[in-house]
MDTraj code that builds the backbone (N, CA, C; nanometers):
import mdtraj as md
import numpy as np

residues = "UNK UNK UNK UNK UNK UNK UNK UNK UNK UNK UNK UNK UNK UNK UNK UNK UNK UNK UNK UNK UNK UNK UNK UNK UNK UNK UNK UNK UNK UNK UNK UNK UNK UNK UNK UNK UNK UNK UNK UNK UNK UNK UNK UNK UNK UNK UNK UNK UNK UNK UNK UNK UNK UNK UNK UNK UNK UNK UNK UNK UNK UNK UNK UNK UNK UNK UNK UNK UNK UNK UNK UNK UNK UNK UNK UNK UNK UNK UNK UNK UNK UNK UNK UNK UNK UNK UNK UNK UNK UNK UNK UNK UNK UNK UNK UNK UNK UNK UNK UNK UNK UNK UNK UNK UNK UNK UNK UNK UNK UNK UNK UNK UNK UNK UNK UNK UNK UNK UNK UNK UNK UNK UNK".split()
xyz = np.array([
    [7.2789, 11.8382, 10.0933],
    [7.3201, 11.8216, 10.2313],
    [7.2584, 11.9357, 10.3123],
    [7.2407, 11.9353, 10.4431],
    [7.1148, 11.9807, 10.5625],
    [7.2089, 12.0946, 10.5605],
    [7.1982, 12.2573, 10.5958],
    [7.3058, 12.3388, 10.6551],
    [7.3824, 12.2862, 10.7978],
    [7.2701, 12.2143, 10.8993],
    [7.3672, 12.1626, 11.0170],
    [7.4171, 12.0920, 10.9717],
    [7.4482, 11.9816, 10.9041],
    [7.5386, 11.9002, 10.8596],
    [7.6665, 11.9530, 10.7970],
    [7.6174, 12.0614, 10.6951],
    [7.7512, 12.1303, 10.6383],
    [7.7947, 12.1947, 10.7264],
    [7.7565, 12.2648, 10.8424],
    [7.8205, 12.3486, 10.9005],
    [7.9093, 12.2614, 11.0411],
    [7.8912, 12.1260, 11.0827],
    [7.9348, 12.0387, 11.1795],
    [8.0976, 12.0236, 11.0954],
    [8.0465, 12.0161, 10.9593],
    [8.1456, 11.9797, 10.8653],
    [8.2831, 12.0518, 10.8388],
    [8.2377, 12.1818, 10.8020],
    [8.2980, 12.3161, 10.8204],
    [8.3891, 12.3211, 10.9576],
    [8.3150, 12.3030, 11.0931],
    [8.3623, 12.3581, 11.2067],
    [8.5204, 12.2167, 11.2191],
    [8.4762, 12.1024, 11.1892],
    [8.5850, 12.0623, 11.1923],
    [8.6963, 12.0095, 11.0670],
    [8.6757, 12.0533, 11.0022],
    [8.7883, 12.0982, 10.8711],
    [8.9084, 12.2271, 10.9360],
    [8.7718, 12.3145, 10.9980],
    [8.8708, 12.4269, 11.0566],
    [8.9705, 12.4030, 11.1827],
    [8.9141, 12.2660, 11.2143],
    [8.9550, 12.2701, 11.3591],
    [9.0808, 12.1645, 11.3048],
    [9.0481, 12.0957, 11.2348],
    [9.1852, 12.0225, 11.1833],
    [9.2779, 12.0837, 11.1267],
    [9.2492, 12.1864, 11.0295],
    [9.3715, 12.2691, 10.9763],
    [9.3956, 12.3820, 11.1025],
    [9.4130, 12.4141, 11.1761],
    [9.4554, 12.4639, 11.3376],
    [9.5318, 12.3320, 11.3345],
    [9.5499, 12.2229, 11.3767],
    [9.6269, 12.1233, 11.3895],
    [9.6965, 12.1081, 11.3072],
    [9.7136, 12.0868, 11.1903],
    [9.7991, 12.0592, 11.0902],
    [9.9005, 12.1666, 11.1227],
    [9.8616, 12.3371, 11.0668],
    [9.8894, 12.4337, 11.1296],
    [10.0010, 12.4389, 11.2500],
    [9.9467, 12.3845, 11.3919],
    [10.0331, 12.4017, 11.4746],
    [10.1459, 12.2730, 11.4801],
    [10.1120, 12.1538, 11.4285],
    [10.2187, 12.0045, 11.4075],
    [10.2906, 12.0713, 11.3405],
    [10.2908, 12.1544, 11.2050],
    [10.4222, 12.1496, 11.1117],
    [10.4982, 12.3025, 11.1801],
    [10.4147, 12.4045, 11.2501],
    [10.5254, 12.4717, 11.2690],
    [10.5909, 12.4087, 11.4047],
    [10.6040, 12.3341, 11.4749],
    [10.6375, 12.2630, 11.5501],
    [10.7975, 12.2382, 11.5014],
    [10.7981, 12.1944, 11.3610],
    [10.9560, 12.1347, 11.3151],
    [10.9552, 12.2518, 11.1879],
    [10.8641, 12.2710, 11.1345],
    [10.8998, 12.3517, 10.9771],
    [10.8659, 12.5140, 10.9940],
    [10.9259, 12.5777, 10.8823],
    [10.8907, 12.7542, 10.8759],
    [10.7995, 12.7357, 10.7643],
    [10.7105, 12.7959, 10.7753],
    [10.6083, 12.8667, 10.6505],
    [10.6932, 12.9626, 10.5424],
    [10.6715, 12.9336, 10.4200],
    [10.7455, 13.0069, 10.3408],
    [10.6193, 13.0532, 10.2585],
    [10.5354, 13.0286, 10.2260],
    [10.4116, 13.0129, 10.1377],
    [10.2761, 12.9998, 10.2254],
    [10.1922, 13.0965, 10.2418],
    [10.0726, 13.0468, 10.2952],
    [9.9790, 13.0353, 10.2134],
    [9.9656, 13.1160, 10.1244],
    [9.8822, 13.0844, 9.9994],
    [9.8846, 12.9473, 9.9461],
    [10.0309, 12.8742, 9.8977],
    [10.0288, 12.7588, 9.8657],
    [10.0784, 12.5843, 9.9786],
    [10.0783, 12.6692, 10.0897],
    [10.1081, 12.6228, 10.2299],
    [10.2122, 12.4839, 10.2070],
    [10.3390, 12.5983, 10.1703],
    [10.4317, 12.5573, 10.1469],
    [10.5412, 12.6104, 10.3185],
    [10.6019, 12.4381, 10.3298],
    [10.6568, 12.4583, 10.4600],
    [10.7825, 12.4167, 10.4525],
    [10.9225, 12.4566, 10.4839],
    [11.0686, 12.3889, 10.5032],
    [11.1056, 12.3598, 10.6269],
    [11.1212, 12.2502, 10.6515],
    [11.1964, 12.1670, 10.7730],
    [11.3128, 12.1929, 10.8240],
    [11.3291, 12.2665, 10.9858],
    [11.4126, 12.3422, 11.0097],
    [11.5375, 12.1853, 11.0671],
    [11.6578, 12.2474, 10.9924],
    [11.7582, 12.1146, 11.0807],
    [11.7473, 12.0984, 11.1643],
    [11.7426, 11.9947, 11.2517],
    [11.7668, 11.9846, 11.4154],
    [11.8622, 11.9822, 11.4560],
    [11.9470, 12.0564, 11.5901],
    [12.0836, 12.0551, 11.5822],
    [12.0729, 12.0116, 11.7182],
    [12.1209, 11.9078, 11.7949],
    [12.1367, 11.8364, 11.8481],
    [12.3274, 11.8108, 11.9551],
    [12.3735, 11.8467, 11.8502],
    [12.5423, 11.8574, 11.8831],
    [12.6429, 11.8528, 11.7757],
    [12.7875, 11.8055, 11.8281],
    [12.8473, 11.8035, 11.7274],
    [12.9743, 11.6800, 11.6758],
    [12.8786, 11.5889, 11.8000],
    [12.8983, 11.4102, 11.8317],
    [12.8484, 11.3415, 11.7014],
    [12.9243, 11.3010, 11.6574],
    [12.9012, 11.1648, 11.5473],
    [12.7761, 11.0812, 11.5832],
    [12.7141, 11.0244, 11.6997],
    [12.5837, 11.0008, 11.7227],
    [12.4656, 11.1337, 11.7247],
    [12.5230, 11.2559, 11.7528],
    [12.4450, 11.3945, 11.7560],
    [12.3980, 11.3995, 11.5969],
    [12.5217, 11.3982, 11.4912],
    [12.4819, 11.4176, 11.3905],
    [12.3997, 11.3408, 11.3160],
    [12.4227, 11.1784, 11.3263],
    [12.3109, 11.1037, 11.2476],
    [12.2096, 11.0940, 11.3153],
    [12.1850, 11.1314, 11.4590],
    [12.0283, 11.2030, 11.5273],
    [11.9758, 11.2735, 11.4140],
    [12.0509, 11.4079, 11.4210],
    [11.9420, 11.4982, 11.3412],
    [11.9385, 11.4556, 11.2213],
    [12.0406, 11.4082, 11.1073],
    [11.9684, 11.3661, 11.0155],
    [11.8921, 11.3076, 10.9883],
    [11.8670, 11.1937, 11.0703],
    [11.7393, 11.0664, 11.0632],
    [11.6036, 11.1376, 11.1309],
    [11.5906, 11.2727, 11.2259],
    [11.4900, 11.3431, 11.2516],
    [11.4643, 11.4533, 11.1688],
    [11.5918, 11.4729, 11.0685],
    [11.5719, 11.5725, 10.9509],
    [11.4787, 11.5064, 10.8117],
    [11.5133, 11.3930, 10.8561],
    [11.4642, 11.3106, 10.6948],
    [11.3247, 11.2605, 10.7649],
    [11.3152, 11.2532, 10.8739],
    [11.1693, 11.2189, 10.9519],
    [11.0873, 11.3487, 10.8957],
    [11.0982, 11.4696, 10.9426],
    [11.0242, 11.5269, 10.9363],
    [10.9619, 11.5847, 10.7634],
    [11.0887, 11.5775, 10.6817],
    [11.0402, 11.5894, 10.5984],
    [10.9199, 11.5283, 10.4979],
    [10.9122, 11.4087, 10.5364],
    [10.7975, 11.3144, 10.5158],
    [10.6950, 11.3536, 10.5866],
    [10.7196, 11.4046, 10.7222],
    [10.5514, 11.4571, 10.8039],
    [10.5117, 11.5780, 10.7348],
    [10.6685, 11.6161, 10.6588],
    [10.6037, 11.7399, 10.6013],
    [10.5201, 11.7486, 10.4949],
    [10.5811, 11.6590, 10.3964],
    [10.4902, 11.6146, 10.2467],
    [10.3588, 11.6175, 10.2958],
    [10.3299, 11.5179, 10.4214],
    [10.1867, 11.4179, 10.4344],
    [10.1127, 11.5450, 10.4897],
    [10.1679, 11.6032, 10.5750],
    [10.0364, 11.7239, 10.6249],
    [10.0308, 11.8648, 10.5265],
    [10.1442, 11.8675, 10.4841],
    [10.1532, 11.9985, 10.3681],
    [9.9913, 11.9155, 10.2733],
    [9.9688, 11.7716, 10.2323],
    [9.8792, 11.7394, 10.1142],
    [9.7400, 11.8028, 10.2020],
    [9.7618, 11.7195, 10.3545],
    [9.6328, 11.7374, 10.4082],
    [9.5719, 11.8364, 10.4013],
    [9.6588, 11.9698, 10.4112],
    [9.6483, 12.1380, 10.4447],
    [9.5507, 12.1617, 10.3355],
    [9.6457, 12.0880, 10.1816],
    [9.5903, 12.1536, 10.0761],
    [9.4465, 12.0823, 10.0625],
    [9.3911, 11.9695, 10.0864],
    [9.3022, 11.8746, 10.0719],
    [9.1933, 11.9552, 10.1312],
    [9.2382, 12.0379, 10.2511],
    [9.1089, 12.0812, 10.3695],
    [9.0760, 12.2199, 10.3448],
    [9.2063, 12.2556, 10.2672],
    [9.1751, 12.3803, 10.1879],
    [9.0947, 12.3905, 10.0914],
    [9.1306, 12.3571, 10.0128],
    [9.0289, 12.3179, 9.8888],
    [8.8838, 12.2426, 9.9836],
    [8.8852, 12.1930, 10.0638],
    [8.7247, 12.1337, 10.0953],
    [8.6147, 12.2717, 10.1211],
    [8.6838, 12.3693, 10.2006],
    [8.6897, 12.5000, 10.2640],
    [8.6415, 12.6284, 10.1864],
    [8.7150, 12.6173, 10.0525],
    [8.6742, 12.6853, 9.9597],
    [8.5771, 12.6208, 9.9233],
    [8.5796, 12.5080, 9.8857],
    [8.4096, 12.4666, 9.8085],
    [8.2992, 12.4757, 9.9017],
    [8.3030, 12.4677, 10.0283],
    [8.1601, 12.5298, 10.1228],
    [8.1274, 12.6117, 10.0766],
    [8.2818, 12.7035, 10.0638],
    [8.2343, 12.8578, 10.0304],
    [8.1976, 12.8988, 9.9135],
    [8.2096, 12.7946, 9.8319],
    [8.1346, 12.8683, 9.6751],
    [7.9593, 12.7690, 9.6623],
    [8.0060, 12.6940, 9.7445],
    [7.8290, 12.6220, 9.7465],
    [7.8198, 12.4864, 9.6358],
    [7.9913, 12.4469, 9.6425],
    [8.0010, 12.2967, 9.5591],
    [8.0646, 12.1694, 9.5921],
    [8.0760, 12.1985, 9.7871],
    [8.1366, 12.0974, 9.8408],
    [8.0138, 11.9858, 9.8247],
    [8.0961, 11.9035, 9.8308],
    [8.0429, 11.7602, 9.8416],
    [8.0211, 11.6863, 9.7442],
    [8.0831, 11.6914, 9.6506],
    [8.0461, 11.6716, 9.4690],
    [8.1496, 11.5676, 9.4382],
    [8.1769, 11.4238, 9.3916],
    [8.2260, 11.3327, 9.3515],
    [8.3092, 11.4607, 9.2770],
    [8.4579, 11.4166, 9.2087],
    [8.4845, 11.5297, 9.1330],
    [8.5605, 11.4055, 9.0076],
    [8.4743, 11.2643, 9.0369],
    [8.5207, 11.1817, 8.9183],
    [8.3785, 11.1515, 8.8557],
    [8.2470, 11.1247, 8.9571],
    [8.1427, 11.0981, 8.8528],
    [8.0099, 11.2136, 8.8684],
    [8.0352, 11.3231, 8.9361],
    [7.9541, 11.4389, 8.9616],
    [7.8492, 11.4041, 9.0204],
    [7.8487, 11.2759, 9.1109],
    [7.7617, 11.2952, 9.2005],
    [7.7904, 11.3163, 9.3310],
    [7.6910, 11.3656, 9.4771],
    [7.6831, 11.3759, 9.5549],
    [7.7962, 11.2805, 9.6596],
    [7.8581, 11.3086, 9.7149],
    [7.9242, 11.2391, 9.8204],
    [7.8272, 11.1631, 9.9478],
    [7.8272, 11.0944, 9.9682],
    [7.7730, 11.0686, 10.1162],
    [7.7576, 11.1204, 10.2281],
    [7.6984, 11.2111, 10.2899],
    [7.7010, 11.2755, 10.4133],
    [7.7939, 11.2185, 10.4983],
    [7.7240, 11.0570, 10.5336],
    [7.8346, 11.0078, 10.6775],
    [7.9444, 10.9731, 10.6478],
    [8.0219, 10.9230, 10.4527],
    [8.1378, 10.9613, 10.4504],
    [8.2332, 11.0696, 10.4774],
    [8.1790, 11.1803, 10.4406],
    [8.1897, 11.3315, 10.4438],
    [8.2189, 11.3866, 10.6151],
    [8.1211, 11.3264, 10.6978],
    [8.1333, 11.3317, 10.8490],
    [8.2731, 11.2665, 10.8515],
    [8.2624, 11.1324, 10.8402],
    [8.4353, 11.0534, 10.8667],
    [8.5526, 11.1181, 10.8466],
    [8.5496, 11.1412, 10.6659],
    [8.6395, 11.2716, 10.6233],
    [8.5772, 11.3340, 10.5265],
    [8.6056, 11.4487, 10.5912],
    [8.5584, 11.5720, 10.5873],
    [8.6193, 11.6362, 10.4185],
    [8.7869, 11.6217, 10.3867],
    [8.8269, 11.6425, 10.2690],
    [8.8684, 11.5626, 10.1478],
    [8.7100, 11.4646, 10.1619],
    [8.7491, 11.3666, 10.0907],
    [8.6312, 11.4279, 9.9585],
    [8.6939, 11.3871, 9.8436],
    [8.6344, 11.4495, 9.7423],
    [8.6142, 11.3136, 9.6346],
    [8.6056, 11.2117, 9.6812],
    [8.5338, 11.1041, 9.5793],
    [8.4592, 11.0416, 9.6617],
    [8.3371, 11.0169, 9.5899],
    [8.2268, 10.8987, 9.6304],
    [8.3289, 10.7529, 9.6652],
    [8.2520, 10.6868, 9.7800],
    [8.3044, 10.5400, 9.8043],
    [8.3164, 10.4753, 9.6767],
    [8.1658, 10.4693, 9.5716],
    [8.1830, 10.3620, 9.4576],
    [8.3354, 10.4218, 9.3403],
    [8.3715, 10.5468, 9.3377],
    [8.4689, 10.5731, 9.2392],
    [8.5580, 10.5748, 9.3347],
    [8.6368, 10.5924, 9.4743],
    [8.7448, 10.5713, 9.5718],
    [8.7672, 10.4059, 9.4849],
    [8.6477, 10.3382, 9.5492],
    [8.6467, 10.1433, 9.5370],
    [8.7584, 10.1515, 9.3849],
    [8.7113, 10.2232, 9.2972],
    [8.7369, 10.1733, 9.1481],
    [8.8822, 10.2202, 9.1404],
    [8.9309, 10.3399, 9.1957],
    [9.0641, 10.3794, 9.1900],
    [9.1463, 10.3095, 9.2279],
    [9.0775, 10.2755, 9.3213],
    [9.1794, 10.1357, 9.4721],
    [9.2058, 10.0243, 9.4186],
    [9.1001, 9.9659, 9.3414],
    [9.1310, 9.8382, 9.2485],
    [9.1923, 9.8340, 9.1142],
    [9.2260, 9.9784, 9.0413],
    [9.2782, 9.9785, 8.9371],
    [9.4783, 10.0096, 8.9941],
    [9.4916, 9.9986, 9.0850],
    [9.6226, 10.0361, 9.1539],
    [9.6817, 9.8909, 9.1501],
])
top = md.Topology()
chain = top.add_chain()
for i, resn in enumerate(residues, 1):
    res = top.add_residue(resn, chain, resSeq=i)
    for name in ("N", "CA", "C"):
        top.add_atom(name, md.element.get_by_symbol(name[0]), res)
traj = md.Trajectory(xyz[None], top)
């Protein structure tokens, strides 16, 4: 892959984890940045019988946004480090090359389309 290409690549991996970043502290505290581990702060709302099953149903909301962007964090992390050791872009099921304009689409995707296809159909 071209350095402008890796580096278009780079600039927005970074620019997405800034987003991820600012969505989860939005509802969650950082407890872990190394393993970008986040806990979902209660929402307290009142102390009305409709107040309370508010926040629980926005407590149990967020914890699911939390799973899904806590994976992303780690996904873009790990993409991030492999620029930086000089082994991004590498199928990591059949050791070949990823696709550039997949790679443009998403950026922390770490299987070739033909082994994604094969995972998807063995599900």
């Amino acid at each position: 892959m071209d350095a402008k290409t890796l580096q278009k690549i780079k600039e927005e991996l970074v620019k997405r984890q800034a987003s991820i970043e600012k969505e989860l502290a939005s509802f969650a505290e950082k407890t872990d940045a190394e393993k970008n581990a986040y806990v979902s702060r209660f929402p307290e709302y009142g102390s009305e019988s409709d107040d309370n099953a508010q926040e629980v149903n926005q407590y149990t909301t967020n914890l699911e946004a939390e799973r899904i962007l806590e994976k992303s964090l780690k996904d873009i992390k790990n993409s991030l480090k492999k620029i930086d050791k000089g082994d991004y872009g590498i199928c990591k099921y059949c050791g070949k090359e990823i696709e550039a304009k997949r790679l443009l689409i998403r950026p922390d995707s770490s299987a070739c389309v033909a082994c994604k296809r094969k995972l998807q159909n063995q599900k």
